[in-house]
N, C-alpha and C positions, 0 to 999 in steps of 0.2 A: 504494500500500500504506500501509496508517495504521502509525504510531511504533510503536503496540503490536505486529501483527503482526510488525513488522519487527524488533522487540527479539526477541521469541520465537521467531523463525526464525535468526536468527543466537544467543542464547543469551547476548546481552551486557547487562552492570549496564546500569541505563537512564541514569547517568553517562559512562559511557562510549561508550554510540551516542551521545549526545546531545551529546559531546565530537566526533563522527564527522562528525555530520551537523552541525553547526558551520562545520569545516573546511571540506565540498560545497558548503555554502550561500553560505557566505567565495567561493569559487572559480566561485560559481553553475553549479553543476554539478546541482544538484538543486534543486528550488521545495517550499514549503509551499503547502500546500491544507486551508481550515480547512472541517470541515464537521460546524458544529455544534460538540461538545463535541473531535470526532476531527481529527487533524491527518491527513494523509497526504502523502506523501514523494511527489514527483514527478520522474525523471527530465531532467533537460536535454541533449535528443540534440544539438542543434546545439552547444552549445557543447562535449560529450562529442569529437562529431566535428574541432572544431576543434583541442582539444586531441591528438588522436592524431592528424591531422595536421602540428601544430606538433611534434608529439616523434618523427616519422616521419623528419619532413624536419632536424629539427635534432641526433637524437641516433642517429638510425640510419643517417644519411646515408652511404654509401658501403661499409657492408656488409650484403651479400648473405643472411643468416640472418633479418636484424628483417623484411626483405620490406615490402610496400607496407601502410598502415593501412588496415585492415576499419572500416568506418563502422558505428556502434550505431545498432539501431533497437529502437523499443517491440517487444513480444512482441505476437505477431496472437491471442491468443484471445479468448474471449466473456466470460472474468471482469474481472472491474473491478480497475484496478491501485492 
């Protein structure tokens, strides 16, 4: 999804996605993708996965509500992300 739609779909100053996506990038949780003039925002599953792994096993450890972590995966449709 490019910066633009993704400001306009959440509703946020583009300072403060931009503060957002900062953070994910820091944490590499999400990749830039330049194309052209357009940035778009890319997902990072594996490390998404690791981390709710790591917060599974370290912060839910031994109770029974947090239950096991569901692994992220892209959305299967035909539009382009």
């Amino acid at each position: 999804m490019s910066v633009g739609e993704l400001r306009e779909l959440l509703g946020l100053a583009p300072a403060t996605l931009t503060a957002h996506l900062n953070v994910l990038r820091a944490a590499a949780l999400v990749h830039d993708q330049r194309e052209g003039r357009v940035i778009r925002i890319r997902a990072n599953y594996l490390q998404m996965n690791g981390l709710l792994a790591y917060l599974t096993e370290n912060c839910c450890a031994g109770v029974a509500e947090c239950g096991p972590a569901v692994a992220c995966a892209p959305r299967k449709t035909g539009a382009s992300q």
